[in-house]
C-alpha positions as CSV (number, residue, x, y, z in Angstrom):
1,X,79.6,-54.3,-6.4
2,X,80.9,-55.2,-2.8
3,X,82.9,-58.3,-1.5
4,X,80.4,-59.6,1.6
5,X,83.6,-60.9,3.0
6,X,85.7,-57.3,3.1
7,X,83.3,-55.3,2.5
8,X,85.5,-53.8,-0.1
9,X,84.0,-52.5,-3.6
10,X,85.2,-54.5,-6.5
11,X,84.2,-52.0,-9.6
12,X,83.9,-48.5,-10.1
13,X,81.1,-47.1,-8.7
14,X,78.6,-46.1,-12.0
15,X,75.2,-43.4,-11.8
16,X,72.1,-44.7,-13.0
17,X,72.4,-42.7,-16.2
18,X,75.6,-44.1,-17.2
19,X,74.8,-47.6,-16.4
20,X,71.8,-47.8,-18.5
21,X,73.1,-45.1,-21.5
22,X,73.0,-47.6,-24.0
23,X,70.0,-49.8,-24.5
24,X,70.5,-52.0,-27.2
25,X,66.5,-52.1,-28.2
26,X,66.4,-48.3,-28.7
27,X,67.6,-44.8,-26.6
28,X,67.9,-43.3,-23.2
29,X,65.4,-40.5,-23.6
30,X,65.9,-39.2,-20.4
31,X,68.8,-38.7,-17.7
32,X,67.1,-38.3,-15.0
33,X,66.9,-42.2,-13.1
34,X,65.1,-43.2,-10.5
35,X,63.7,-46.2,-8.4
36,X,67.0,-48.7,-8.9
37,X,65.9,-52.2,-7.8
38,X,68.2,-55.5,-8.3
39,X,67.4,-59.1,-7.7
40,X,69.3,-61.9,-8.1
41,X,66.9,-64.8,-10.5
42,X,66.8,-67.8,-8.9
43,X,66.3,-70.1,-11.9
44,X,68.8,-68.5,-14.5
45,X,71.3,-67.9,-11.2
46,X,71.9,-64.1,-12.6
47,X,71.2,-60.7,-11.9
48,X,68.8,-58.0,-13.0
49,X,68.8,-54.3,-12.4
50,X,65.7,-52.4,-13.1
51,X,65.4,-48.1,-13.5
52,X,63.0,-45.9,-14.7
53,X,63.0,-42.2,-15.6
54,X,61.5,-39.8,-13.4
55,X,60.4,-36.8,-15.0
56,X,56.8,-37.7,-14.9
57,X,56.0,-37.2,-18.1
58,X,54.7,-39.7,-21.0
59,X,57.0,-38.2,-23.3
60,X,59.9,-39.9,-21.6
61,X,58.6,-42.7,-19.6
62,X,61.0,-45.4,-19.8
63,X,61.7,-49.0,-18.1
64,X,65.2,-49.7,-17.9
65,X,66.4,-53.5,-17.2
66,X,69.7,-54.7,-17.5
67,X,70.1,-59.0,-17.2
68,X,74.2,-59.8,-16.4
69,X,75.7,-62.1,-18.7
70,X,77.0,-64.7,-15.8
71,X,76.2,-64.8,-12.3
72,X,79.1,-62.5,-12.2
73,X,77.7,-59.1,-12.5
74,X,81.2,-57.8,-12.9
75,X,81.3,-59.6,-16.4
76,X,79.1,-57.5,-18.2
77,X,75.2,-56.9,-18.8
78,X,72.8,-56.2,-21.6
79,X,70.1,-53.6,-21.5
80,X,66.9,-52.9,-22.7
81,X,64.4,-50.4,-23.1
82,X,60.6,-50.3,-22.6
83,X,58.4,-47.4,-23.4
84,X,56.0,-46.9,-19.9
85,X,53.9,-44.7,-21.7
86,X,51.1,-47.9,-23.3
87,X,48.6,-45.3,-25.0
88,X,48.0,-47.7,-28.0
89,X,47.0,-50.0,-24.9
90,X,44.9,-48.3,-23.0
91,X,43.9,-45.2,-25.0
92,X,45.7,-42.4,-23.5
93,X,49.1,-40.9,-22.8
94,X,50.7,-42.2,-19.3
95,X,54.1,-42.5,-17.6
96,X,54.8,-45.4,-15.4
97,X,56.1,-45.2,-11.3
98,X,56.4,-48.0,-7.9
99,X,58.0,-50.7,-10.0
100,X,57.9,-54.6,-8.6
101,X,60.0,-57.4,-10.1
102,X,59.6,-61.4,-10.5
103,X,60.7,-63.9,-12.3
104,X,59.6,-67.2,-13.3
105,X,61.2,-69.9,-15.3
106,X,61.2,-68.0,-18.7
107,X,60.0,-65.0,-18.1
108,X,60.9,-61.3,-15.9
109,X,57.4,-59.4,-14.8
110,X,57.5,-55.8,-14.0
111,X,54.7,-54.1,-12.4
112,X,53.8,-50.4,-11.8
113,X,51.3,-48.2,-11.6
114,X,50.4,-45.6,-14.3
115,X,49.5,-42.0,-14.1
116,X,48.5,-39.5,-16.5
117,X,50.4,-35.9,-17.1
118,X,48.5,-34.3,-14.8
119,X,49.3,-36.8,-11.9
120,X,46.5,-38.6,-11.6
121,X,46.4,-42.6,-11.9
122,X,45.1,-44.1,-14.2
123,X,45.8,-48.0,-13.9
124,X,48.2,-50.8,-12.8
125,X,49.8,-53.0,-15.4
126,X,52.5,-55.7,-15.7
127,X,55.0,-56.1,-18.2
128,X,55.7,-59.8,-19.2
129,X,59.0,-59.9,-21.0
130,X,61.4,-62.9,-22.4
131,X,64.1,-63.1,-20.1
132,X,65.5,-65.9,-21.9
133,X,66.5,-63.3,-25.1
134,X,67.6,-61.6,-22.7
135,X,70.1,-63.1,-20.7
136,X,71.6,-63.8,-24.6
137,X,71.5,-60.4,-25.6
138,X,69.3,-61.4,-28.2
139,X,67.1,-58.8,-30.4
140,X,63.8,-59.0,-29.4
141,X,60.5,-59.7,-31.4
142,X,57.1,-57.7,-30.4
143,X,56.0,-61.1,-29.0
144,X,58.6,-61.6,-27.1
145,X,57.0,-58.5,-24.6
146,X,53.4,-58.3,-23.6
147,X,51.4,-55.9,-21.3
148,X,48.8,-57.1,-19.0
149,X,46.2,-54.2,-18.7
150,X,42.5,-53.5,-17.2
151,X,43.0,-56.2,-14.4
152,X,39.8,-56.9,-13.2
153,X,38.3,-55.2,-9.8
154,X,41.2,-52.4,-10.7
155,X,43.9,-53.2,-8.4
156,X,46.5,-50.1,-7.2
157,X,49.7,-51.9,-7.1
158,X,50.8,-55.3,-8.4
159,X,53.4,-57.4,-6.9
160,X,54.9,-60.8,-8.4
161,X,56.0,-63.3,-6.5
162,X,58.9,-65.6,-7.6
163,X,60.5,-68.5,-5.9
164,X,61.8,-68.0,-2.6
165,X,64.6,-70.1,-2.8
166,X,67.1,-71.2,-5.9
167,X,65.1,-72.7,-8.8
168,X,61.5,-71.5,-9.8
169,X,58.2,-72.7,-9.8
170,X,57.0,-73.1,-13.8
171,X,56.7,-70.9,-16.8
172,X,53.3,-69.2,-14.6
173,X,53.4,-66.4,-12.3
174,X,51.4,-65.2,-9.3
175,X,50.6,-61.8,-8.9
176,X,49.5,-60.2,-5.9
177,X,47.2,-57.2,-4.8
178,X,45.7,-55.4,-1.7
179,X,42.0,-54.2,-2.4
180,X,40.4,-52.2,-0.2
181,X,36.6,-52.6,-0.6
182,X,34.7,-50.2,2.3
183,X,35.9,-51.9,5.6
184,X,37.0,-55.4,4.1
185,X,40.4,-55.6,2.9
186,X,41.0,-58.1,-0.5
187,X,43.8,-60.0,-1.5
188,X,43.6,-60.2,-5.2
189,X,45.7,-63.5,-6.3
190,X,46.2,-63.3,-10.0
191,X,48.0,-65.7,-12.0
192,X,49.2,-65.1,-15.3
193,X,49.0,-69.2,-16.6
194,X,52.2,-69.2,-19.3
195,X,55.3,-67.7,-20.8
196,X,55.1,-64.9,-23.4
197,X,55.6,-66.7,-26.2
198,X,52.8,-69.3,-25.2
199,X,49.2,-67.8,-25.2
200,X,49.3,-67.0,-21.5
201,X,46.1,-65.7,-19.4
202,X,45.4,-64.4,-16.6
203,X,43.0,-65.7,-13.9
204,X,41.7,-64.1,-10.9
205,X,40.8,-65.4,-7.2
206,X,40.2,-63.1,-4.2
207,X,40.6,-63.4,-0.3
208,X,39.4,-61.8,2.8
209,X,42.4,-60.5,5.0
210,X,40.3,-59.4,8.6
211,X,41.6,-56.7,10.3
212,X,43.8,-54.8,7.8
213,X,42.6,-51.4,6.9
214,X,44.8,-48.2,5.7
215,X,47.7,-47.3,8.6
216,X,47.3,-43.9,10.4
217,X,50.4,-42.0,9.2
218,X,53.4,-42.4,11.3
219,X,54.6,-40.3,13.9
220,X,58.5,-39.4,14.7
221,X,60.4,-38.1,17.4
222,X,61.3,-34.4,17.5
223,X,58.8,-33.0,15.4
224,X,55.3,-33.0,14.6
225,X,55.6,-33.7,11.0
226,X,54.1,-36.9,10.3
227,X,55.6,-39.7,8.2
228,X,53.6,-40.3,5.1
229,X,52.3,-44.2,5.8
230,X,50.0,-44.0,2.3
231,X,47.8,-46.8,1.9
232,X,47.7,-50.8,2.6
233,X,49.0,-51.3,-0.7
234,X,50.7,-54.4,-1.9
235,X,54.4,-54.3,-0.5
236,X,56.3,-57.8,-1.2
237,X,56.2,-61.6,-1.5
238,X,57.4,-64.7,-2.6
239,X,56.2,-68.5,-3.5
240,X,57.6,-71.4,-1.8
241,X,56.6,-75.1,-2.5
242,X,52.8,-74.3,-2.6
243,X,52.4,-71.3,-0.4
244,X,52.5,-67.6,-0.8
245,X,54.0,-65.0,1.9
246,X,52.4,-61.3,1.7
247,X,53.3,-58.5,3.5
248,X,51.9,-54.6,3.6
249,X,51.2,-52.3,5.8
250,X,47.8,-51.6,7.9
251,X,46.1,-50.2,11.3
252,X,47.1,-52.4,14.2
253,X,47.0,-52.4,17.9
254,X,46.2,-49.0,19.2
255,X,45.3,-47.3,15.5
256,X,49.2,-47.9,15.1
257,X,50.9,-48.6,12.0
258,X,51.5,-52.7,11.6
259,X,52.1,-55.3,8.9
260,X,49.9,-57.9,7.5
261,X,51.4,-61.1,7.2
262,X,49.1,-63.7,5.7
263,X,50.6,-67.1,4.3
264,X,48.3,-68.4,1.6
265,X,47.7,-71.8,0.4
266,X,45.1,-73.6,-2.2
267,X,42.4,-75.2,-0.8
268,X,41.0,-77.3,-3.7
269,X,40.9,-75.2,-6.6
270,X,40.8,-72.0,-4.4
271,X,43.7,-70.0,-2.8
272,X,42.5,-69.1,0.9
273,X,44.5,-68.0,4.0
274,X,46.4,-70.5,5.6
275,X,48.2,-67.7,8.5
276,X,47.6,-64.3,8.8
277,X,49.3,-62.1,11.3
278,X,49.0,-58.6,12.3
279,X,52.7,-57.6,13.4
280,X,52.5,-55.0,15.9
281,X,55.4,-53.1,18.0
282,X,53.7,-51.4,21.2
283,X,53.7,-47.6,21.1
284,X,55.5,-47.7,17.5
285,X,54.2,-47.2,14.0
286,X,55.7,-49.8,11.9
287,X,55.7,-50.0,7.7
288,X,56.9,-50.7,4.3
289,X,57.6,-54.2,4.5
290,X,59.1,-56.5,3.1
291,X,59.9,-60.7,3.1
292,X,62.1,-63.3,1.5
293,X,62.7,-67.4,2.3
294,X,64.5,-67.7,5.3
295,X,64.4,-71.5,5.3
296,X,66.9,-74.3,5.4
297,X,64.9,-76.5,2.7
298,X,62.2,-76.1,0.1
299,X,59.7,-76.9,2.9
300,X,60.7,-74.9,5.5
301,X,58.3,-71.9,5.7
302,X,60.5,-69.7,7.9
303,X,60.8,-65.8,6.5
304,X,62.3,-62.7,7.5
305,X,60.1,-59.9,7.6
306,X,61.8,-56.3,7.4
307,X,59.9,-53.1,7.9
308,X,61.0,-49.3,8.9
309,X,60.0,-48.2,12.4
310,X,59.5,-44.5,14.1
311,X,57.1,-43.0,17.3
312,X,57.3,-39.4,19.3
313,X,59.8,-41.5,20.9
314,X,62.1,-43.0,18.4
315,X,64.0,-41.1,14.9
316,X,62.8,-43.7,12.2
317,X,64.8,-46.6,12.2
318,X,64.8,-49.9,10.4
319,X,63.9,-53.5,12.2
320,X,62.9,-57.2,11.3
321,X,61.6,-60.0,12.7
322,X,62.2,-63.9,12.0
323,X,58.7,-65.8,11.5
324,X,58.7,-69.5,12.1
């Protein structure tokens, strides 16, 4: 933890291992950590840290999440284990990788995809997980954690979207896919409709983003290794006051590397794209995006978008760019 005034640290500085030795819901199986995320939760105004372990392997596959006790996160935290490998779920042995995090008013989601011990992926899922036992320290009950599994037209990549600003949005939660059908690129906009402990479900719309195929793989000054750009997977989000922000990567200008930005909105019943834009930096390959609120007030749309940069002309760098 740092003071954003000093810049000073203001507790000992703690591995990944050691922070999340203790899970009160069962045992560290593994020491090997990776993939640290922390947000701040915007409705509960506290902090949760997320880990996984790493060894590929469904023998250890763990989710790690810790929830702080106050919105001081130097006052303590609880932690809690999940098991990544879901084989009474979906029938075979797994281990779980690329974590997202939201929140919604009662809730914490965790997506990620899964792969089997032989590397090879095998399905996305979600965890939906009381957040309000959480932040208490509270034992928790097998209802109190549900998996969200077989999502229809087989996404790669989930990402929830919680508020962008302080407060949330209801006990629901949108989640968010790229799907690459041929030459038409899908946004998948689930929506799982309740908390845990109330009989959620999960509908489905789709979009069309125009325009957004897989990038080219990025290339970087003084060498001819190429940076791995992947896919136009899912990246990052959020929801504010009736419209969603999505960002990932894709082709652009020139068969360069870009970001999708779409801004969605309902249209009726029906989500549909309200603003897309396909940010582009001349003679650049741009990636890995992502965006949060960068408004005054609950209906000011304004958003920072961030993304990593690199050409035969530039070392990789990072950038980002205010949208109105």
């Amino acid at each position: 933890y740092y003071n954003t005034t000093t810049g000073a640290g203001i507790a000992a500085v703690a591995g990944l291992a050691n922070f999340f030795a203790s899970p009160q819901n069962g045992t560290l199986k593994s020491n090997n950590l990776c993939d640290p995320k922390v947000i701040f939760d915007p409705v509960a105004e506290k902090f949760i840290a997320f880990a996984q372990t790493c060894d590929g392997n469904s023998s250890t596959s763990q989710l790690l999440l810790a929830f702080s006790k106050t919105s001081d996160p130097t006052a303590g935290w609880y932690f809690y284990q999940f098991s990544g490998n879901q084989s009474a779920a979906i029938g075979q042995n797994s281990w779980f990788d690329y974590p997202k995090i939201g929140v919604s008013n009662s809730d914490v989601f965790v997506s990620g995809n899964l792969f089997d011990n032989n590397y090879q992926y095998v399905q996305s899922v979600v965890f939906q997980i009381n957040k309000t036992k959480c932040y208490a320290g509270a034992a928790l009950a097998a209802s109190d954690a549900l998996l969200w599994y077989n999502m229809p037209n087989s996404p790669f990549t989930l990402v929830p979207v919680s508020n962008g600003q302080l407060g949330g949005y209801g006990n629901n939660m949108y989640i968010l896919a790229t799907l690459q059908v041929g030459n038409n690129t899908n946004v998948a906009v689930y929506e799982v409709t309740n908390s845990v402990n109330n009989n959620p479900q999960l509908t489905d719309q789709y979009v069309n983003i125009s325009n957004a195929p897989p990038p080219p793989d990025g290339d970087q000054k003084g060498t001819n290794y190429k940076l791995d750009m992947g896919d136009n997977r899912g990246m990052d989000g959020f929801y504010l006051n009736g419209t969603i922000h999505y960002v990932f990567h894709c082709s652009g200008p020139g068969n360069y590397g870009s970001v999708s930005y779409s801004r969605l909105k309902k249209n009726g019943a029906n989500w549909a794209v309200a603003n897309n834009q396909i940010i582009s930096v001349p003679n650049k390959d741009i990636g890995f995006p992502s965006v949060g609120s960068f408004g005054w007030t609950n209906n000011d749309q304004s958003a920072l978008i961030y993304f990593n940069y690199s050409s035969t002309t530039d070392y990789p760098g990072m950038k980002a760019i205010y949208a109105s």
